[in-house]
MIGU-31363 format. One record per atom (N, C-alpha, C): x, y, z. Coordinates in pm, whole numbers, plus 50000, padded with zeros to 5 digits. Each point is the difference from the previous one (the first is absolute). Layout:
BEGIN
XYZ ...
This chain:
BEGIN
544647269523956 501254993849952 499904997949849 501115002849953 499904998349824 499924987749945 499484996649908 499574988349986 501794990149933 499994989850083 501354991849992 500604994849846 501195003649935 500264998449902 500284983549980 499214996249912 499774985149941 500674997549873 501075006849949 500994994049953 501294990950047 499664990549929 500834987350014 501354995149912 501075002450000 501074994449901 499424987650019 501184992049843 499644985349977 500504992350091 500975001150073 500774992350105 499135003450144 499685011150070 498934997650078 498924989950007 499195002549858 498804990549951 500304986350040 501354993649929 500274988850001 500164994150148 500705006550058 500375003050188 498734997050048 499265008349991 498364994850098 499544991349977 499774996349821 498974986849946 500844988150096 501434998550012 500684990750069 499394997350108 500045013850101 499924998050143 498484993749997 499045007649934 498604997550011 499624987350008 500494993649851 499874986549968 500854985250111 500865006850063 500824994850090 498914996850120 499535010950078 498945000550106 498564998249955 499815001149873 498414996750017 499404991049847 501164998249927 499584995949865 499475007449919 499925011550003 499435005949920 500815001049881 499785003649831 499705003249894 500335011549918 500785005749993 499605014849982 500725001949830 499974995049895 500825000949896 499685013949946 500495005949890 500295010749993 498865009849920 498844989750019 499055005649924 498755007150109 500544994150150 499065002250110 501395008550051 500575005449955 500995009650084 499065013950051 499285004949954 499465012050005 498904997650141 499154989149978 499404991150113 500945001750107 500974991850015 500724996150106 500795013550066 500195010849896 501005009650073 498755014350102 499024998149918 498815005750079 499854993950131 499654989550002 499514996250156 501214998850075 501644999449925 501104999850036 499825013650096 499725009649957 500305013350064 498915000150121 498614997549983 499155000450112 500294997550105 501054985649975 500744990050090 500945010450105 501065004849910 500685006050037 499615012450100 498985003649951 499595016550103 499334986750151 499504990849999 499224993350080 500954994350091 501704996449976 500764994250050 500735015550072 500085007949966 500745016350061 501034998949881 499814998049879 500795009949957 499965007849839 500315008950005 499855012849917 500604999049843 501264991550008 500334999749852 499814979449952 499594998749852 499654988450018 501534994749999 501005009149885 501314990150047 500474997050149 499575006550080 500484996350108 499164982750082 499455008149949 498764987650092 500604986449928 500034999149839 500244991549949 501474991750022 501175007450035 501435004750097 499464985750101 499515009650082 498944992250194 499904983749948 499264999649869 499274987449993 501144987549917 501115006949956 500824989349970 501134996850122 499695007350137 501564996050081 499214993250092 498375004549982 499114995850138 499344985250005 500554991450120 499134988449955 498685000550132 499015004449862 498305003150089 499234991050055 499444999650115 499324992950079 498734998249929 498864990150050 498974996849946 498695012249986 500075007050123 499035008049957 500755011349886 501185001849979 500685009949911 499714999149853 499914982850013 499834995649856 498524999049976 499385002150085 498384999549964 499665015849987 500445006950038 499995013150037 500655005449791 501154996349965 499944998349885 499324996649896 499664989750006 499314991349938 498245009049952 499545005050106 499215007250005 499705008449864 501145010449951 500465005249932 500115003049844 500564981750058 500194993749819 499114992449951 498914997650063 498754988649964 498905008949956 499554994449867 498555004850021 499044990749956 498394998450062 499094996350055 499235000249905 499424989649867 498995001349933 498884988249996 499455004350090 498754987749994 498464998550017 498904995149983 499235003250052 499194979250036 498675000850035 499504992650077 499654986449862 499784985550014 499904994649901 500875000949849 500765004550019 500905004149871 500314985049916 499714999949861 500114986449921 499464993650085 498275001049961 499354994550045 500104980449947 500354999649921 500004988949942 500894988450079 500735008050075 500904991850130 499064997550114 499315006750015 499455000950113 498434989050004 499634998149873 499054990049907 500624988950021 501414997449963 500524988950070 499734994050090 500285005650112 500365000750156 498594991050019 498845008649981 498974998550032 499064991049980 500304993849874 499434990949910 500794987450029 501195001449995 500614987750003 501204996350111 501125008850021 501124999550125 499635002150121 498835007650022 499784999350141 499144989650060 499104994649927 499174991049997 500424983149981 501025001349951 501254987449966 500605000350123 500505010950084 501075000250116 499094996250117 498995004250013 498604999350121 499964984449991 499534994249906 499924987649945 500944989350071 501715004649938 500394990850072 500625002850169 499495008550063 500855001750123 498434997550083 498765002049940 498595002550074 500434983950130 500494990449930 500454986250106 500785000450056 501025012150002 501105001550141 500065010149992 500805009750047 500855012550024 498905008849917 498685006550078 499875007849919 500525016050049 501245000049913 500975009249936 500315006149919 499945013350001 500285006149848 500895012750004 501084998549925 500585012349996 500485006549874 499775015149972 500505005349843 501105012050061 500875005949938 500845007350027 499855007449903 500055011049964 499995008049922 500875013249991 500824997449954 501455005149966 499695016449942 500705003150085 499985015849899 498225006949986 499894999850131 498545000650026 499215014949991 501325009950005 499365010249952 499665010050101 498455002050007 499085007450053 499354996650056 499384987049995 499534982350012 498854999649927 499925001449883 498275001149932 500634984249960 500724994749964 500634983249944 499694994650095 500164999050130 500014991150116 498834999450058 499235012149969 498335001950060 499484993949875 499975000649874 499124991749908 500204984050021 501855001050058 500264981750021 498514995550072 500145010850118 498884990050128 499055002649985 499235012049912 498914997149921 499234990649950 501384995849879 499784987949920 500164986550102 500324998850083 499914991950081 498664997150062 499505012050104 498905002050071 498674993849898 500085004449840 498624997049896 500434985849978 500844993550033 500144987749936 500264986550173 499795007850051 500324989050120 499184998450084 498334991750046 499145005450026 500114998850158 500844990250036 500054996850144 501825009250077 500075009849907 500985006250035 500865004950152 498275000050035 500365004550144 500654987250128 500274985949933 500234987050062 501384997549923 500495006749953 501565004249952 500955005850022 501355000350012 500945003050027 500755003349913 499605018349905 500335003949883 501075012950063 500975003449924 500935015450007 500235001449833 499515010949988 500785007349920 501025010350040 501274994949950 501225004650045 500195016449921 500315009349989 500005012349933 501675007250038 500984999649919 501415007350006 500125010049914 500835007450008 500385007149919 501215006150068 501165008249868 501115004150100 499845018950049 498775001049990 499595017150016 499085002850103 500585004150102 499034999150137 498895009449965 500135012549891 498845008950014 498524995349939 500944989949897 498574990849994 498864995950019 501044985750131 499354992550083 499205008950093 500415014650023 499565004150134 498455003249975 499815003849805 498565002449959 499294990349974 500754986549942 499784985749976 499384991650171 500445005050103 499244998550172 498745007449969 499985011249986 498935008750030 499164993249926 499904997249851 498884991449936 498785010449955 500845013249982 498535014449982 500375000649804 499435001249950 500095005649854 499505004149923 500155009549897 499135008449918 499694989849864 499095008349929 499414995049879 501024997549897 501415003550021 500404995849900 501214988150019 500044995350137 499904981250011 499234992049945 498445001549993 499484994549909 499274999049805 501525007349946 499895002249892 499504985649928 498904997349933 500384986049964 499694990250074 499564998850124 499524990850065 498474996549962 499714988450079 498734991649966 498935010850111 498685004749943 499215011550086 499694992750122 499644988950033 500054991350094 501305004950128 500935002049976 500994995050034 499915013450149 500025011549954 500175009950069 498475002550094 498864998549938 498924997050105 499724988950093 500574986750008 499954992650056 501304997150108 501295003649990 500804993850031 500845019450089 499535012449967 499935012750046 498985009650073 500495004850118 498695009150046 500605013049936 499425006850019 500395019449948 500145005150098 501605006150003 500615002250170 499685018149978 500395002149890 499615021449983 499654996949876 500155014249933 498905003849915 500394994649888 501615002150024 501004990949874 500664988049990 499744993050163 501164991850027 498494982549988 500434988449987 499584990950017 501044989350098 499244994350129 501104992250076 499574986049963 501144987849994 499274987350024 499904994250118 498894989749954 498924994250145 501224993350074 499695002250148 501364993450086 500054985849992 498874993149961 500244982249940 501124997349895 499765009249911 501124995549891 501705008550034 499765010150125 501265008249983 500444987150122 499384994650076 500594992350121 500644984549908 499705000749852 500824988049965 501255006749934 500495009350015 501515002949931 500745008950159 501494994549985 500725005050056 501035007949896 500695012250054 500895007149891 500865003250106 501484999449919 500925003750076 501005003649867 501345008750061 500655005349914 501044986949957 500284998749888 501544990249962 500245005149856 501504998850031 501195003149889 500004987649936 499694996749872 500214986250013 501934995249913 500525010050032 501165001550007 500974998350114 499424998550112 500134995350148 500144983750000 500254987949902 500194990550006 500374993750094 499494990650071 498354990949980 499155009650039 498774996949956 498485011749993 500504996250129 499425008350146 499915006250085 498584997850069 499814987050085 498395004550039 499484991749903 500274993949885 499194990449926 500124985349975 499584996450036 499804985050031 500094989549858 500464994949981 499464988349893 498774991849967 499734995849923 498894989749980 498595011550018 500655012949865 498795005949969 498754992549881 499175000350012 498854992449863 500245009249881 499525015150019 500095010349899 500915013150014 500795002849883 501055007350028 499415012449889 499675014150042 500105008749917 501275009549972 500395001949858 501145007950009 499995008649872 499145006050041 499545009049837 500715013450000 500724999349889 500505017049969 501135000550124 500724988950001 501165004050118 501814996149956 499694987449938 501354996949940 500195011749845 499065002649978 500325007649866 501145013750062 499895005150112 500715005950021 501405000750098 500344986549975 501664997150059 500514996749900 501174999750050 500944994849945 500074985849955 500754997049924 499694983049951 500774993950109 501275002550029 500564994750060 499274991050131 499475015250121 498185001750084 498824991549963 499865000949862 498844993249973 500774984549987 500724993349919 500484984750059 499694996350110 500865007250091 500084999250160 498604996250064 499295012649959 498695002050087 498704988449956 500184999349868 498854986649950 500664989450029 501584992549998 500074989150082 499345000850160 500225010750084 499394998250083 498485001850047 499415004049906 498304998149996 499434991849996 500804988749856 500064988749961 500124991450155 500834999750088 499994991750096 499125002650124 499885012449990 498405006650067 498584989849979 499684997049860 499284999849978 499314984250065 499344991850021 499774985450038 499964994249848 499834984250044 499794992849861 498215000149962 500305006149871 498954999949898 499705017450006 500455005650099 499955013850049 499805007349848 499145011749948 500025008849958 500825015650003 500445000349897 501175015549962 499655003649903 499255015349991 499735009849926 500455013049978 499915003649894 501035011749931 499115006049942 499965011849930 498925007349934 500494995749828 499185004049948 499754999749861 501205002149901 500715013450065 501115002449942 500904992450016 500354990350077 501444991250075 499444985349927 499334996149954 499864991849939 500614992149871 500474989150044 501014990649931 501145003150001 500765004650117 501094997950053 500804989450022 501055000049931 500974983450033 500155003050164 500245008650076 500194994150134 498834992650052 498645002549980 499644993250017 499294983350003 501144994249925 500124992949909 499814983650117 500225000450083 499724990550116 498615001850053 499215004949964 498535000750013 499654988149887 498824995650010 498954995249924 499045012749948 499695004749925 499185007949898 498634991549971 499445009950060 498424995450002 499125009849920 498925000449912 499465007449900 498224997550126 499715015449967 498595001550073 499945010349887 498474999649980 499035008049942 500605014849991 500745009649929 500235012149962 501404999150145 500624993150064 500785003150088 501204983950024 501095005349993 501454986450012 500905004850125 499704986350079 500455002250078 501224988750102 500294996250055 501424988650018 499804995050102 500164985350056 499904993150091 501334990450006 500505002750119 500834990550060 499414984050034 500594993149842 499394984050045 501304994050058 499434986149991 501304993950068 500594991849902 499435005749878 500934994949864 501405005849939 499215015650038 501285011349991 501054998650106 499684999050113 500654996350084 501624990050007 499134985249967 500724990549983 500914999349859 499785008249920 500685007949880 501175004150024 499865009750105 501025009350066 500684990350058 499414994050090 501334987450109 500854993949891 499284993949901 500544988649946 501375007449888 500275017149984 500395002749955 502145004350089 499984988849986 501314997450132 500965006949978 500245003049873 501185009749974 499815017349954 498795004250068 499305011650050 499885003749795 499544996049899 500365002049863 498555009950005 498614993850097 498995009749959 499995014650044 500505000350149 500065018150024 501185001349950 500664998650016 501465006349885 499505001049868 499124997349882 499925006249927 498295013650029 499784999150120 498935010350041 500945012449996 501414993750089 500215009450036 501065007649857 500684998349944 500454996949877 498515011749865 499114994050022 498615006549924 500155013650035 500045001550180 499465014950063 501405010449965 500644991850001 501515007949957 500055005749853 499224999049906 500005002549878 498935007049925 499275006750157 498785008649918 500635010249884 499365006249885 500125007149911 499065006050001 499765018749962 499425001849994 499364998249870 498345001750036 498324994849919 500455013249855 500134989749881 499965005549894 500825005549947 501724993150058 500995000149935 499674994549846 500915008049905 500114998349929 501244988850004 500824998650049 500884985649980 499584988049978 498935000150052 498894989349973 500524989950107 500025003250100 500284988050141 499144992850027 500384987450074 499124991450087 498705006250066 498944995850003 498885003750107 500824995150114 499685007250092 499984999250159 499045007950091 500725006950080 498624997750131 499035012849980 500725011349944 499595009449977 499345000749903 500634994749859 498945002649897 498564987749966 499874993950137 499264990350012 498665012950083 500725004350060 499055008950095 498905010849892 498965001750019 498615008449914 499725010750053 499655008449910 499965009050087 498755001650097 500155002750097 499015005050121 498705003249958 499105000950076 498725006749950 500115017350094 500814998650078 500425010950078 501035009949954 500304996149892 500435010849905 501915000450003 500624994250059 501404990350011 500724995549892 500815007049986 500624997949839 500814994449965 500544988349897 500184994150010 502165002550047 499835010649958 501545000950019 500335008050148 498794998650037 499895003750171 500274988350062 499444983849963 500064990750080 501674993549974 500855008449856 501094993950021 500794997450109 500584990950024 500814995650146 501484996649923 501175010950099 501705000749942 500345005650133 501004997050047 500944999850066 500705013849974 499835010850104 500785009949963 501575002349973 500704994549934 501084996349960 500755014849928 499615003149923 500085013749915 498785001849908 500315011649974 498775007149916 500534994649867 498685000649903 499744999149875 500975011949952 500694990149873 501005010249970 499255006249843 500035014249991 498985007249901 500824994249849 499425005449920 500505000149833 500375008149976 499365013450025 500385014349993 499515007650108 500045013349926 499595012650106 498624999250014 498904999749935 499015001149949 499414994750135 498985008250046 499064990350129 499294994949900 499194989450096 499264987549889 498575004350039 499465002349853 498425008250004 498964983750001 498675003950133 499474992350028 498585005049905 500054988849958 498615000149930 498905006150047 498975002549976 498705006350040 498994987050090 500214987449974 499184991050051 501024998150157 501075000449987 500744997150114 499905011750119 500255011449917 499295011450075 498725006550079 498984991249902 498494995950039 499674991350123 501304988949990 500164989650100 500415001650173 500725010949956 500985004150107 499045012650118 499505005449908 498865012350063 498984988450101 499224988049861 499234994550118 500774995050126 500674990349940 501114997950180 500135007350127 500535013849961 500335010950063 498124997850070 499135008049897 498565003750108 499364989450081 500334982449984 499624994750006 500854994650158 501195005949994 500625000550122 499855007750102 499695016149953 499445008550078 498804993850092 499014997249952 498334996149980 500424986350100 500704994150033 500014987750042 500705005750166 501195009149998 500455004050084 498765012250088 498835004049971 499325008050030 499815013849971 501475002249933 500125015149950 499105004349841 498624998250078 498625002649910 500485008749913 500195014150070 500085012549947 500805003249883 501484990950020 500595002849932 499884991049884 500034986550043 499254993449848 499265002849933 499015012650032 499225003249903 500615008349925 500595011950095 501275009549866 500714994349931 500394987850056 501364992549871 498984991849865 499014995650051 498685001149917 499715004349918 499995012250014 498845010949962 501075007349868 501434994850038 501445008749947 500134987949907 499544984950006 500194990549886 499045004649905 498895001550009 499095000249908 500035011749900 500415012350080 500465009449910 501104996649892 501174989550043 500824995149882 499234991249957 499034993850016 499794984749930 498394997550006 499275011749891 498545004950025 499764989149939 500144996649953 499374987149893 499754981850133 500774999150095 500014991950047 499014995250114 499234993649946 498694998750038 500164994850176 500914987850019 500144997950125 500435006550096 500835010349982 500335010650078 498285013450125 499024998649868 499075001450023 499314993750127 500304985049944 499674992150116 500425001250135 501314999550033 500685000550053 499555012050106 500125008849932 499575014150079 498735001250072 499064994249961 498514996750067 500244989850102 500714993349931 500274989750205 500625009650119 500955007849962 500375011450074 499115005750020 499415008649974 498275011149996 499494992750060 499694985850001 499034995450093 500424999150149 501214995050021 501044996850090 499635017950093 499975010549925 500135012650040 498575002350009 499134992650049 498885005149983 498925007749866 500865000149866 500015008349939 498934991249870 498564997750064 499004991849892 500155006549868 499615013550022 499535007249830 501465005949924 500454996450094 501835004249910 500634984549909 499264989950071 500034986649972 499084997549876 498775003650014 499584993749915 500145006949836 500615014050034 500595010449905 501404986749922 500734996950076 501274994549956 499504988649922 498844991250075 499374988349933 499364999049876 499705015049980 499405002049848 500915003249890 500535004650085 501655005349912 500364989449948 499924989950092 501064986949944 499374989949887 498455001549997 499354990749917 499525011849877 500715012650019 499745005649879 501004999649900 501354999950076 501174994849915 500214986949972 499414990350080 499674984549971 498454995549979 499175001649941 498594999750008 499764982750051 500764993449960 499824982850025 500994996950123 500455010650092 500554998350121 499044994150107 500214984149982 498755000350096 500185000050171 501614999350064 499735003150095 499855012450042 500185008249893 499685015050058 498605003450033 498634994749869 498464994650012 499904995650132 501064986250052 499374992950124 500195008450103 501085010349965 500195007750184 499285010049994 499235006649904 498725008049960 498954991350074 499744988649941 498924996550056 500104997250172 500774996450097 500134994650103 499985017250095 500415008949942 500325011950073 498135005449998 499864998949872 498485005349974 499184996550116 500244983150028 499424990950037 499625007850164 501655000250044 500245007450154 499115016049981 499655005149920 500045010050027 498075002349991 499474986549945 498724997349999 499135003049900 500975007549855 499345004249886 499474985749928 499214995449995 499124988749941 500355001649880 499785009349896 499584998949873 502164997849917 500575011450094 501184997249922 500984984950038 499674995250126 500884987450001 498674988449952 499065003149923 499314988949903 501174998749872 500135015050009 500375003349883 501344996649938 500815000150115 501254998349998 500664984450010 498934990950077 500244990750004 499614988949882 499085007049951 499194994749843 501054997849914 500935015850006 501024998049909 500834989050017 500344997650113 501144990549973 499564983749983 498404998150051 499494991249951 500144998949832 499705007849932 500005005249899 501314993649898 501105010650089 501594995049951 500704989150040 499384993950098 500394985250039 499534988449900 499085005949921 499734987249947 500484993049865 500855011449914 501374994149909 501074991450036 500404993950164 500584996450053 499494983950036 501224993450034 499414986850071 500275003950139 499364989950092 499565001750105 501344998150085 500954994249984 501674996950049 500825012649981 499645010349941 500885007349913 500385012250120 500915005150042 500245002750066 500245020749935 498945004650117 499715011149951 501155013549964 500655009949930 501135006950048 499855009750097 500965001950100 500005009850115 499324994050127 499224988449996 498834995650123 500654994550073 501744999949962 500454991350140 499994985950009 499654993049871 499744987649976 498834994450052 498675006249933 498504998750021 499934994049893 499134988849892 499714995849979 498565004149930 499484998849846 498805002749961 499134999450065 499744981850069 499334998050062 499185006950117 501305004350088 500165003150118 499275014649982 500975007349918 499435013949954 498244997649986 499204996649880 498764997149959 499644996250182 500184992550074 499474993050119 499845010850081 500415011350015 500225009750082 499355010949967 499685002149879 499475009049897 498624998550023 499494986050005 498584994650011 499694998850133 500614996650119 499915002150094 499535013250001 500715008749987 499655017050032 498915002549936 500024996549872 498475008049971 498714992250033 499944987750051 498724990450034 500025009050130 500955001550109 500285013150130 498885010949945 500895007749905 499095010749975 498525000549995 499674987249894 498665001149937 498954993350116 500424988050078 499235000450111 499885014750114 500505003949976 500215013550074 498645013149992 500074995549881 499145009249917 498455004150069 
C-alpha cells in the first residue's frame, strides 16, 4: 500500500487539535504539528482507514469509546524516560520524605501510597518502590502501593512486564540495576518480583474527570513531564484535581522544567539539596478556604489564560511557560508552550522562518532520543549517524550515539564514538566517565584506570555541589564517589 498522504490544510489541523484536546487533553500547537500529524496517520491505517482526511472526517462526527481513545492516544504520546531520573528528587525521598512519612504513621496506619502520573514504561514507579524498599527497613510489615497510570495502554503493557534494556538505565546509580534486577536474555534486565509486587499500573485518561480508580488521601504524588503537554485550560482542571488527590502535608512533584509555576501556587515550596519540590500544608489550604469570594483561583485561573510565548519581544508578564527550563531531555522551550488551538499564528510575510543551527541541533537530539526510548535502536542510530554528519563539531551527539552502540550491543563502535567525543571536547568529562565504566565492563584494567583518573583529574576545578553537564544532575561529588569506587574495584582486583 502506498504510503498515506500526510498533508494537512490549516482548518483540518485546527479540527483535530480540538477533537484531541477535547478527549484526551492533549497539546498539539503548531510547532508539534509535524509530531502530531505522523502518529496522526499510523492512527489512521490502525483504525481501517486509508486517507488521513477521512479518518480525521470519522473523528470529528465520532463520539469514541474508552478503549478508542486509548487506542489513539497511543499514537500521539511519546515515552522518554529512564530509571532514577533527577536523581536529586529521589535523595529527597530517601533522606528525608520517606523517612518523615514512616515516622509519623509507624503509630497507626502503617500506610503508604504514591501515584505516579504519566508513568510511562514504569522505570518512575519501579525507582518509586525502590526508593522505598532502601529506605524502609521493616517494609515487609507495611501496607505500601505504588499506583502507576498512564493514558497509553502500549506502555503499561511493557511497564507490567518490568523486562528492560541498557538504555533504561542511562544515568542511574550502578547499584541500582544489580541489586534491585536479574538478567532475563542477553539484552533484557527484569525487576525482582518484591519491588514489581509494590506497584499496580493501570491505563487512565486523566481527562476522564474524576481520576477513575484513584482514591484520595495520596502521601506522594508524581507528575513529571505530563502537564507540560496539555492544554492550559486541562492543566487548571487536572492540578486542581491532584491537588485534592493529594492528603494533608502530602507531597507533589514536577520535573525540573515545570518549576515555579503560578498554578502551583497553593502548594507550600520546600527547597532540598539540588531538588524543589511542593507540599500540601494545611496553611495553603486554609488560604484557599478563607478566600470566600474565590479571588485566589480566579486569578490562577486568569494567570493560565495569559500564557505568552518564552521570548517575546513585547516584553510580557512571566507566566507558566516562560517559568518552565528547559529539560535535561532535550524539550524546547517553545515545545512546552501551552495555547488553545484557536487559529494559527498569523505570518508577517511569505518568507518561511529560518531556524537557527542550535534549534536544529536541538530538534535532531529530540527526534533520536525519541526513537532510542521507543526501541527503534536501528533507526536512532541512522537519524544519529545523519546528525553528526550536519553537526561534526558537536561533541554530545557523539555521546549520544555510544549509548545507542551499547544498547546494540555495539562495545567497539562505542568506544570509537566515546573518543570521538572527548576529542572534540578533550575536558568532556562525562564522555572520560562512560570510557571508563564501559572499559570497566569489558575488564581492560589499565584503560578504565585511565579513564577514570581523568575525570578525577577534571573534577577537581569544581566544588563538590556543582552539578556536572549532561550527568543528568550528578553532582562533583557524586561523580569523584563513583570514579573512586571503580578504580579502588579495579586495583583490588589486581
Amino acid at each position: 500500500m502506498k504510503q498515506m498522504d500526510q498533508n494537512l490544510t490549516d482548518a483540518e489541523f485546527l479540527a483535530v487539535c480540538r477533537v484531541i484536546e477535547t478527549i484526551t487533553g492533549l497539546n498539539f500547537p503548531e510547532e508539534r504539528r509535524t509530531m502530531m500529524v505522523k502518529g496522526l496517520s499510523h492512527a489512521a491505517v490502525d483504525f481501517g482507514f486509508y486517507k488521513l482526511s477521512d479518518f480525521i472526517g470519522w473523528l470529528r462526527v465520532t463520539i469514541l469509546n474508552k478503549a478508542q481513545i486509548e487506542k489513539l492516544a497511543s499514537f500521539l504520546t511519546v515515552s522518554e524516560t529512564y530509571f532514577w531520573r533527577e536523581p536529586k528528587v529521589f535523595d529527597a525521598l530517601t533522606s528525608s520524605i520517606i523517612p518523615a512519612l514512616v515516622n509519623l504513621k509507624r503509630g497507626s496506619v502503617r500506610k503508604i501510597r504514591i501515584w505516579s502520573v504519566g508513568c510511562s514504561t514504569g522505570e518512575e514507579p519501579y525507582s518509586l518502590a525502590i526508593a522505598l524498599h532502601r529506605t524502609i527497613a521493616d517494609i515487609a510489615e507495611w501496607d505500601i502501593k505504588v499506583i502507576a497510570t498512564d493514558i497509553n495502554p502500549k506502555v503499561i503493557e511493557k511497564a507490567k512486564a518490568g523486562q528492560y534494556g541498557q538504555w533504561s538505565f542511562r544515568n542511574s546509580p550502578l547499584w541500582l540495576k544489580s541489586r534491585y534486577f536479574n538478567l532475563h536474555s542477553e539484552k533484557k534486565y527484569e525487576i525482582i518480583p518484591e519491588i514489581k509486587a509494590l506497584v499496580s499500573f493501570s491505563v487512565l485518561n486523566l481527562a476522564s474527570l474524576p481520576f477513575r480508580g484513584i482514591q484520595n488521601g495520596m502521601d506522594i504524588i508524581f507528575c513529571r513531564n505530563v502537564l507540560m503537554y496539555l492544554t492550559d485550560g486541562w492543566i487548571k482542571m487536572i492540578s486542581d484535581s491532584l491537588f485534592k488527590t493529594l492528603s494533608y502535608n502530602g507531597w507533589f512533584v514536577v520535573s525540573s522544567c515545570e518549576l515555579g509555576s503560578r498554578l502551583f501556587s497553593q502548594y507550600e515550596t520546600v527547597q532540598f539539596p539540588g531538588a524543589i519540590l511542593y507540599r500540601k500544608s494545611k496553611k495553603e489550604i486554609a488560604s484557599i478556604r478563607d478566600d470566600s469570594h474565590g479571588e485566589h483561583l480566579t486569578k490562577i485561573i486568569k494567570d493560565s489564560q495569559s500564557f505568552r510565548k518564552v521570548g517575546s519581544e513585547s516584553g510580557g508578564n512571566p507566566d507558566l511557560k516562560s517559568e518552565f527550563r528547559p529539560s535535561k531531555s532535550g524539550i524546547t522551550i517553545d515545545q512546552l508552550r501551552i495555547s488553545e488551538p484557536t487559529s494559527l499564528p498569523e505570518k508577517t510575510d511569505n518568507k518561511p522562518e529560518m531556524k537557527s543551527e542550535g534549534d536544529l541541533l536541538q530538534e535532531s537530539r529530540t527526534m533520536i532520543l525519541s526513537l532510542a526510548d521507543r526501541g527503534e535502536l536501528e533507526e536512532a542510530l541512522s537519524k544519529c549517524n545523519s546528525a553528526i554528519e550536519s553537526f561534526k563539531l558537536a561533541a554530545d551527539l557523539y555521546l549520544l550515539r555510544a549509548s545507542i552502540q551499547l544498547e546494540l550491543n555495539k562495545s567497539t563502535d562505542a568506544i570509537t564514538s566515546l573518543r570521538q567525543a572527548i576529542y572534540l571536547s578533550p575536558d568532556h568529562i562525562m564522555g572520560h566517565f562512560a570510557l571508563g565504566r564501559l572499559f570497566m565492563g569489558l575488564g581492560n584494567t589499565k584503560n578504565t584506570k585511565r579513564y577514570f583518573s581523568n575525570v578525577l583529574g577534571m573534577t577537581e576545578k569544581y566544588g563538590k555541589d556543582d552539578i556536572i553537564p549532561e550527568s543528568e544532575g550528578l553532582s562533583v561529588m557524586e561523580i569523584r564517589d563513583i570514579a573512586n569506587k571503580n578504580l579502588q574495584l579495579v586495583i583490588n582486583n589486581e
